[in-house]
C-alpha positions in Angstrom: 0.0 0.0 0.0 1.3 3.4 -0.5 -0.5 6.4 1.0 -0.4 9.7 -1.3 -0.5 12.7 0.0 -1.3 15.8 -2.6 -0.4 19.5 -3.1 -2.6 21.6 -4.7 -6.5 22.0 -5.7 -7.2 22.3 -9.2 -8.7 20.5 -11.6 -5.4 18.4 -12.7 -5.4 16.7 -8.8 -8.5 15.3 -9.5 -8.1 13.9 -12.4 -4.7 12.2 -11.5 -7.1 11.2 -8.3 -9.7 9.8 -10.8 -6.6 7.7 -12.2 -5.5 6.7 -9.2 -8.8 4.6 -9.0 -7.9 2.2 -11.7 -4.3 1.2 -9.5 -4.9 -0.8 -6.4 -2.5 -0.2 -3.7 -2.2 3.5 -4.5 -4.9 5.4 -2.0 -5.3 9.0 -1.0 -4.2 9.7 2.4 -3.8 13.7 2.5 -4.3 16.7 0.5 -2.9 20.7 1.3 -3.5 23.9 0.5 -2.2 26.9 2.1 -5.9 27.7 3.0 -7.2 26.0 6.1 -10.9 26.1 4.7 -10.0 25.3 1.1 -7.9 22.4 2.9 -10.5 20.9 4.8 -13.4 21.4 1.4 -11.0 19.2 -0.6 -10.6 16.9 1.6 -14.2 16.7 1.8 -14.4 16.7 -2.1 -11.8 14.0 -2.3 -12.2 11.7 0.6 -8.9 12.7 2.0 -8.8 11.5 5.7 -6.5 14.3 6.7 -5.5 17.7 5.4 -2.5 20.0 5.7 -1.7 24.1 5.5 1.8 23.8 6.2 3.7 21.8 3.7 6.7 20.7 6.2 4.5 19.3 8.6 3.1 17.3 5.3 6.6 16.8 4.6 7.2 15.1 8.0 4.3 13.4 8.5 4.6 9.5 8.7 0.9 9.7 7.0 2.0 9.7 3.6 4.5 7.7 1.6 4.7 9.5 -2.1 3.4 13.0 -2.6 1.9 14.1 -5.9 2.8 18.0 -6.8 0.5 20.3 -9.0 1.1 23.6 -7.6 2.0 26.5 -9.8 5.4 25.8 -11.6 7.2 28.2 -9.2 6.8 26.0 -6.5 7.4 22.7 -8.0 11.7 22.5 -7.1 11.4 23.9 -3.8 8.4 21.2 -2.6 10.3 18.7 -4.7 13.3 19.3 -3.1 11.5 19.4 0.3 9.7 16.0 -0.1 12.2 14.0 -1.4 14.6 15.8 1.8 12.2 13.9 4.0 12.2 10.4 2.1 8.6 11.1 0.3 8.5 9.7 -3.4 7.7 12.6 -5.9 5.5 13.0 -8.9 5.6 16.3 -9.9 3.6 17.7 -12.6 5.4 19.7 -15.7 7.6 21.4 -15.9 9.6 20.3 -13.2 12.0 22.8 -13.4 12.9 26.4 -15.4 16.4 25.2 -15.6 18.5 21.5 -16.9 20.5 22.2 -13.6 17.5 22.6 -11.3 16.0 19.2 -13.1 19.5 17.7 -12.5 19.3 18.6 -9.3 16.0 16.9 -8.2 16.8 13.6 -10.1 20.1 13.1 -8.0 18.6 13.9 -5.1 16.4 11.5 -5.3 19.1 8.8 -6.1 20.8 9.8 -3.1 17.9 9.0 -0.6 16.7 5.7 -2.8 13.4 7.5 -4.0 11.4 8.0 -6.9 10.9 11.0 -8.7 9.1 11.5 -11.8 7.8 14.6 -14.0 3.9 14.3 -14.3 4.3 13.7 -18.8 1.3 11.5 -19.0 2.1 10.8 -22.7 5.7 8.6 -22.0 3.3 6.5 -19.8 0.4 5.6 -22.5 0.4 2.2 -24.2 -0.2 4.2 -27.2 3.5 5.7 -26.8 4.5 2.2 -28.2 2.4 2.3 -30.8 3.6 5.5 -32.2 7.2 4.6 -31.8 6.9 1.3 -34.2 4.6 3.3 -36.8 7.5 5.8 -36.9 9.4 3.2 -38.0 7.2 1.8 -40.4 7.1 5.1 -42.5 10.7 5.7 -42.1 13.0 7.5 -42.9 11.1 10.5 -41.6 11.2 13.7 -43.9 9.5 16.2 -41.5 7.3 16.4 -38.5 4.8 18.9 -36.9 4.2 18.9 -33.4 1.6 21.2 -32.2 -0.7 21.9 -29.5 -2.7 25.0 -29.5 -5.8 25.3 -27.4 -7.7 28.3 -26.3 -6.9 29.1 -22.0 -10.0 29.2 -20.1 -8.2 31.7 -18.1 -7.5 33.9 -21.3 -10.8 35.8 -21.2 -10.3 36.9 -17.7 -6.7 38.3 -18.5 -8.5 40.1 -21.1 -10.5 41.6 -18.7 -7.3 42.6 -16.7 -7.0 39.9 -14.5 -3.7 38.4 -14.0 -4.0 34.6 -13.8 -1.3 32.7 -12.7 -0.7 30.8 -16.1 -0.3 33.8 -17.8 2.1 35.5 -14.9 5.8 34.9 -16.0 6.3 35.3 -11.9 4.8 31.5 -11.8 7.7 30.3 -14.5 5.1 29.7 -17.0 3.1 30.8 -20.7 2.8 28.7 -23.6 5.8 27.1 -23.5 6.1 25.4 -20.3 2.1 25.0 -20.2 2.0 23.7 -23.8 4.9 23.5 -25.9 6.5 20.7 -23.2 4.0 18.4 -24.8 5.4 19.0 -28.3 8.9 18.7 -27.4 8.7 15.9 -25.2 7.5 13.4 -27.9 10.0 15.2 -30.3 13.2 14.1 -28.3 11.7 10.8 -27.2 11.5 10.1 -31.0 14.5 11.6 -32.3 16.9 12.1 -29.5 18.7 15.4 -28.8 18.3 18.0 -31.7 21.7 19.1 -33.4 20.1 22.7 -33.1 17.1 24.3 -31.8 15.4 28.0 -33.2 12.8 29.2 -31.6 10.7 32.5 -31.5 7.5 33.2 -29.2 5.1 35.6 -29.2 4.0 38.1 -25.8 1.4 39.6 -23.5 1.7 42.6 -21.6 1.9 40.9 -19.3 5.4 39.6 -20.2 4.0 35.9 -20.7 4.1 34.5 -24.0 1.1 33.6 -25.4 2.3 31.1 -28.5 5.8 30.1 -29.8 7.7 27.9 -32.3 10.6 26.0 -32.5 12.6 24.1 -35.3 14.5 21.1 -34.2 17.4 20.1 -36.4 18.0 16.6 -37.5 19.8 14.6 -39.5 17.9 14.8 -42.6 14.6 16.4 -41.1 12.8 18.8 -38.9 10.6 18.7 -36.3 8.8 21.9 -36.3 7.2 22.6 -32.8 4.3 24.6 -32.3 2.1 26.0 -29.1 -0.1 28.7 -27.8 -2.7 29.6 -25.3 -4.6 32.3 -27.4 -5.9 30.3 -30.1 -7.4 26.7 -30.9 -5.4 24.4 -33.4 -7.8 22.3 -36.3 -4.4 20.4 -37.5 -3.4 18.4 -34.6 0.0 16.8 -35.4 2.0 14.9 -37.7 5.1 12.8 -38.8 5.8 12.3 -42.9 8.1 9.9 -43.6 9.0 8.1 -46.9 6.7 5.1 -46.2 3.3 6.8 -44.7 2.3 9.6 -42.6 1.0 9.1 -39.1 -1.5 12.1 -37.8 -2.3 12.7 -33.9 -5.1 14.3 -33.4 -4.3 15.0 -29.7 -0.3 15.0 -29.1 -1.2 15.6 -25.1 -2.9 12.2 -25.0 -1.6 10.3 -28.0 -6.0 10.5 -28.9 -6.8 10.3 -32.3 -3.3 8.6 -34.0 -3.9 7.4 -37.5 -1.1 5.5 -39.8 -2.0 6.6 -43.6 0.0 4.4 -45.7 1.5 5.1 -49.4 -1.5 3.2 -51.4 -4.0 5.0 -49.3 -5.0 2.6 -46.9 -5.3 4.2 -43.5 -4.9 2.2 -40.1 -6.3 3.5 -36.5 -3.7 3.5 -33.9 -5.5 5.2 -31.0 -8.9 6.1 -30.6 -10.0 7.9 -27.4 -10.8 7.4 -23.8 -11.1 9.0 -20.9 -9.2 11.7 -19.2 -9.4 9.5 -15.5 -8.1 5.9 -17.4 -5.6 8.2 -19.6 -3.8 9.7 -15.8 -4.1 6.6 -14.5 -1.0 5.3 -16.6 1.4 7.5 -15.0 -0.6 6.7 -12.1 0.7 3.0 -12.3 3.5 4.0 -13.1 4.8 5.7 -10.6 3.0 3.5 -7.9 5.0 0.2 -9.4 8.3 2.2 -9.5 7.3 2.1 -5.7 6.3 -1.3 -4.8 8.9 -2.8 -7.4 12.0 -0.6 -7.8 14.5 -3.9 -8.8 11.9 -4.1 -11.6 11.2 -0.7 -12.8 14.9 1.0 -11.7 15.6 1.5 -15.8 12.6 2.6 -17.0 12.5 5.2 -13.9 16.1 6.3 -15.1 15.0 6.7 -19.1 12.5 8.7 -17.4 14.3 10.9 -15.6 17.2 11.2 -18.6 14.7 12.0 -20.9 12.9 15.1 -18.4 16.7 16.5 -18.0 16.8 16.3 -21.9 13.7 17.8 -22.2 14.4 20.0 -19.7 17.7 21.5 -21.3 15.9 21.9 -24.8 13.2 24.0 -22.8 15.5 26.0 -21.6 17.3 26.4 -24.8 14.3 27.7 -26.3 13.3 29.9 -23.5 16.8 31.6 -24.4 16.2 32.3 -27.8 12.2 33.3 -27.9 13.3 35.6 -25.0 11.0 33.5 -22.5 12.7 35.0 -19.2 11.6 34.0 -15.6 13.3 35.3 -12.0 16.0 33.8 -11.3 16.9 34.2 -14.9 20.7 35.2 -15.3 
């Protein structure tokens, strides 16, 4: 059994909590919020037995075994750090980090105490991940590919009405790009490994946040153009053209929608849809077996972790270029 505790309130707990359903052994034992009567409604909401307003009495309690972070980005290394400091196993949503180092930094930490620590990608935990890698593949070699994920913020009409939301506060170490975009370039460099270059460009709010951005990742032979933004709705999706077929992804946040077109025109479902609770609960089981069986799941945990460094680096490569600063920024 392994008792999670959980930081934060919105809408992305309860859906990891609604995935946490389909894994036995994995059960809610605590939530937090900094608010005492926002605490104690969530708890009510979630069937949390016990709730927390000061994160290092959470981080101390002997309640919990694994905590499971979706507070604004700005807080995500500091509660990492302060879990995994007080032997707590840590999924924390993306983006970990604003920095490679910072990423770096969490990942060896938790080596050092003999923990777990994931980034909260649910796409590298979908059986349809598999799936996509064998149809790329199939078409191969691969001439060009598109990843994009554009979809209109809910929280973009009330910064038009002068609001300041924290997704679109650069203060929180986010925008487009670290809301978005990390789902176009995390597929990108699980597919084709570390780009030879990156060039990137965004576009800004007032408010300093950027509000779309695009990339160009440089491989041997191809591109992967990457595309994002919180201001606008994609009709597209995503795609990958190779020499032998084309394979569109009609959803490149949940691997929904992935169709194989081959060369004589014949055209081959790979994904459908499902959802949004059974699609969390695979990085729900994931991270719950890295628990219960670390001999078993020690490389895939470190492939994970690799890959968010890699990812992590490219971010911040791209953030450097498009102008995408944050504090802390040098």
């Amino acid at each position: 059994m392994v008792r999670l505790g959980t930081v934060g309130s919105g809408w992305i707990v309860k859906s990891f909590l609604g995935g946490t359903k389909y894994v036995d052994g994995l059960t809610l034992a605590a939530v937090y919020s900094r608010s005492g009567e926002r605490a104690q409604q969530f708890a009510s909401e979630t069937g949390a037995p016990a709730y927390f307003t000061d994160l290092r009495q959470m981080a101390q309690s002997d309640g919990i075994d694994a905590v499971y972070i979706a507070s604004p980005n700005s807080l995500h290394v500091e509660q990492s750090r302060l879990f995994l400091e007080h032997g707590k196993h840590v999924i924390c949503e993306k983006t970990v980090a604003p920095t490679r180092a910072q990423t770096e930094e969490l990942v060896c930490l938790a080596r050092r105490q003999g923990l777990v620590f994931l980034e909260a990608i649910v796409t590298m935990h979908l059986p349809a991940l598999a799936l996509l890698e064998r149809a790329v593949k199939e078409i191969a070699p691969v001439r060009l590919a598109r990843f994009d994920i554009s979809q209109y913020s809910s929280k973009y009409p009330a910064y038009l009405r002068g609001e300041l939301p924290n997704i679109f506060n650069p203060q929180f170490c986010t925008g487009s790009l670290m809301d978005m975009g990390v789902y176009c370039v995390y597929p990108a460099i699980r597919l084709f490994g570390r780009p030879k270059a990156i060039h990137a460009s965004a576009s800004f709010l007032e408010s300093g946040a950027d509000a779309a951005g695009s990339a160009i990742f440089e491989y041997d032979g191809f591109g992967a153009v990457i595309t994002h933004c919180k201001a606008g709705t994609t009709k597209l999706g995503s795609e990958i053209i190779g020499e032998r077929g084309t394979i569109t992804i009609d959803s490149i946040s949940t691997l929904q929608g992935m169709t194989l077109h081959h060369p004589d025109g014949r055209e081959e479902a790979l994904a459908g849809g499902d959802t949004r609770e059974h699609i969390m609960s695979f990085e729900a089981r994931s991270f719950y077996e890295a628990i219960g069986d670390p001999a078993r799941n020690r490389e895939k945990v470190e492939e994970l972790c690799a890959l968010a460094c890699e990812v992590s680096g490219a971010m911040e490569t791209i953030r450097r270029q498009a102008g995408i600063r944050f504090p802390g920024d040098m």
